[in-house]
N, C-alpha and C positions, 0 to 999 in steps of 0.2 A: 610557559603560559600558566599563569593561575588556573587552579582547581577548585571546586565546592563538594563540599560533602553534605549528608543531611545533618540537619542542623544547622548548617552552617547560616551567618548571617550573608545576604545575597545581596548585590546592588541596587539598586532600584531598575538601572536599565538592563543589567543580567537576566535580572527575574520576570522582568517582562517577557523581554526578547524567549527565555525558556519557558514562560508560558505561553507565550504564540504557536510555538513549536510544536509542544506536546499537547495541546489543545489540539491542533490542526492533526498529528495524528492520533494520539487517541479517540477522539471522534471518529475518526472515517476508518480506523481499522475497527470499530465497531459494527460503524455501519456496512462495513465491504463483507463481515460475516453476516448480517442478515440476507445483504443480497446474494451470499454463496447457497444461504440456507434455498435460498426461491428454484436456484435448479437443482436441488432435489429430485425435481420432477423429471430429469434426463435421466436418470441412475438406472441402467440398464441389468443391473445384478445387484447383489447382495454385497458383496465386497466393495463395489462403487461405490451404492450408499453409505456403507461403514465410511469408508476412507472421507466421502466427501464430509461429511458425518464432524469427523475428526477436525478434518481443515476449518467447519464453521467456528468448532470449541475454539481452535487456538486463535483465531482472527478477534474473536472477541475477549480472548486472554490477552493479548497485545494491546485490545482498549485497556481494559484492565489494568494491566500492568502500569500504563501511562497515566491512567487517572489518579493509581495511588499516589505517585510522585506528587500530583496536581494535588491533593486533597492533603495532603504534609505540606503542600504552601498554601493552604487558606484557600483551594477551589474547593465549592462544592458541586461535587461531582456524581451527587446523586440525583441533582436535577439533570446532568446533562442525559444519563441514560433513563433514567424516568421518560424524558421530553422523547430519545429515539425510541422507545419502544412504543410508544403510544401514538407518533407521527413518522412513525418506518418509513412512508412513500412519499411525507413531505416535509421534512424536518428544517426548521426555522433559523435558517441563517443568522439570525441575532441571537439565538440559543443554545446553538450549536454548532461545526465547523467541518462539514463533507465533503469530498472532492466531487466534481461535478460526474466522474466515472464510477460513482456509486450513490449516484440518487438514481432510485427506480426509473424515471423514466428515458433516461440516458442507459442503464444499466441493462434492461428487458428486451431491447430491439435486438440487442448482440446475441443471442441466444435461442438457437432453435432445437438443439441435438446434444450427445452426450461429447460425440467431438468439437463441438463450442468449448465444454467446460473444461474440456483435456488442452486446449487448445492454449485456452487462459489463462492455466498456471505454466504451461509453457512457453510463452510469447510474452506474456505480460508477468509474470512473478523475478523474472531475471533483475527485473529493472527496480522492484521491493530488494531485493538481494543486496543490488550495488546499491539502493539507495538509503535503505534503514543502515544498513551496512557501516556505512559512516559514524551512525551515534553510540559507535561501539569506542570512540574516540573522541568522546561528549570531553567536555572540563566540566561539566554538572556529572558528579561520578555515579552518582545512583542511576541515573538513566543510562549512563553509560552500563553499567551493569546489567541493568534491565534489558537493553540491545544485543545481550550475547544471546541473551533466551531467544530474542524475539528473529534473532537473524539466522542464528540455526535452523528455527521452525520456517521461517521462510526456505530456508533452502528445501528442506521437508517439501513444499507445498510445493518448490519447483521440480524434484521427482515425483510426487506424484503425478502432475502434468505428463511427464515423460511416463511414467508406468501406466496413465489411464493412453494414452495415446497409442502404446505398443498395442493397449488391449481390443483397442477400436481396429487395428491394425490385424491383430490374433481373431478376431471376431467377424470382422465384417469384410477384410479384404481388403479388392483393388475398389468398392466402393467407397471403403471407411476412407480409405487414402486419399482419394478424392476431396471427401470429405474434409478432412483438416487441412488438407493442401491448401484449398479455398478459405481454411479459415486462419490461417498465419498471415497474412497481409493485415487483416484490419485487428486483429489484435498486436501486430508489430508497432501499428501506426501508433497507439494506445503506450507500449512499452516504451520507445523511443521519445515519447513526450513525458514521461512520466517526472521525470527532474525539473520540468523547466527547458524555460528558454535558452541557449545556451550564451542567446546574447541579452539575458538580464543582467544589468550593472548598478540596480537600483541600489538607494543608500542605506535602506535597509537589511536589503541581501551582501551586502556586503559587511554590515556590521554582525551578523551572523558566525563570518569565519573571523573578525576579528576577538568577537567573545570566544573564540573556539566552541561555537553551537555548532557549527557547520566545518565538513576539512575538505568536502570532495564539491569541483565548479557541475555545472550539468551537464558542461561539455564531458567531464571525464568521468562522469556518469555514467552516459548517452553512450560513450568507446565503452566503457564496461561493458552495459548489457549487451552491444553487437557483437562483444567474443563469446559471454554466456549464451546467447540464442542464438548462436553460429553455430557453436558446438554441440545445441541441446538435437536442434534441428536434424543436424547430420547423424547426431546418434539415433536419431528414430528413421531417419533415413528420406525426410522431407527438404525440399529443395528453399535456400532463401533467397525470397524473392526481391527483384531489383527496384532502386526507385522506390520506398515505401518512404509518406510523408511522416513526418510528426505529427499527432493529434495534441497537441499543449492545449486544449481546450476541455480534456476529459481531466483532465490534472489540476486543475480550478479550479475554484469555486464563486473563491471568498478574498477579495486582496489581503496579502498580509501586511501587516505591520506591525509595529511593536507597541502593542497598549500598555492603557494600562493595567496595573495587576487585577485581577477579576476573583473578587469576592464574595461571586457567589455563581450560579449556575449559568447567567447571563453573561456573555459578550458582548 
């Protein structure tokens, strides 16, 4: 399959279809670090705060990284983060591109305790893992580059999950246990939807893997992360629980499709 490099001259429906993509995450890996920043407020130690600290920087490096790609094809991408910074809780879907599981008011209800936030890179980072994970297997090779960084540091973010959970664990007990036990269902729902549908067959999503933008369907996804959170699970010594639905509605937003090229902050 054909490859691009920078520089290189692009299709016109290549370059689309790659700007869909990296808009849609760049965006929301920005926005998913401010909303990390908001529980702050659970950070029960010093070392918590650090770490979580850490995970805000790199979530919004992962924007970063994607926007430069975007801004070497003619986006300007200083409107887009201009726009989230200054509309963090309500950012304008014709200006920007957030999955509906990080706009504040969908994002804040999940969240009461510091075993939420442990919970969240546990249960729900697996499914970043398998899913960025793919664009380390881009045919746009700068991205593809750019996904080794961004998919290691995901993995990062999924031991932290596991180290802040051991801690709640080390800390609190048969209460803390309790505690995350109740909270691995609704953040499973959240991780197991995170791909899609596994019965989308639109002709969009499919010209995707034909550009080689995309290699993995969401079904084999969806099997990824139920061996990653099977094993993460066990290793903290929480039980997975049966029957958890899919939530494909936090994984939303915005339909995709393949515009066209966006010259400037707007979509």
């Amino acid at each position: 399959m054909k490859t691009y490099d920078s520089k290189d001259s692009l299709p016109a429906e290549y370059k689309n279809a790659l700007l869909d993509l990296l808009s849609f995450q760049a965006d929301s890996e920005f926005a998913g670090g401010q909303r990390v920043e908001e529980n702050m407020k659970y950070a029960t130690r010093p070392e918590e705060a650090y770490r979580l600290a850490k995970k805000v920087m790199e979530e919004m490096g992962h924007g970063w990284y994607c926007w430069e790609l975007m801004a070497e094809l003619g986006v300007d991408v200083n409107a887009r983060v201009q726009h989230l910074v200054q509309n963090r809780d309500n950012p304008d879907p014709k200006k920007v591109r957030v999955i509906n599981g990080f706009r504040q008011e969908n994002w804040a209800p999940l969240f009461e305790s510091w075993a939420d936030v442990a919970m969240f890179s546990t249960a729900v980072t697996p499914a970043a893992v398998a899913f960025l994970g793919q664009y380390r297997q881009s045919t746009y090779l700068p991205w593809a580059r750019v996904s080794e960084r961004i998919w290691a540091e995901e993995k990062g973010h999924l031991a932290f999950g596991v180290w802040a959970a051991k801690r709640v664990l080390e800390f609190d007990g048969e209460e803390g246990r309790k505690l995350l036990q109740a909270a691995v269902p609704k953040f499973m729902q959240i991780g197991l939807g995170f791909a899609g549908r596994p019965s989308d067959d639109s002709e969009h999503f499919a010209r995707y893997f034909e550009l080689g933008l995309k290699v993995k369907t969401a079904q084999q996804i969806q099997d990824e992360y139920m061996e990653i959170v099977e094993k993460r699970l066990k290793e903290i010594g929480l039980d997975v629980p049966d029957d958890v639905q899919p939530n494909y509605d936090m994984r939303v937003g915005y339909a995709t499709s393949l515009p066209e090229p966006a010259k400037s902050g707007v979509k």
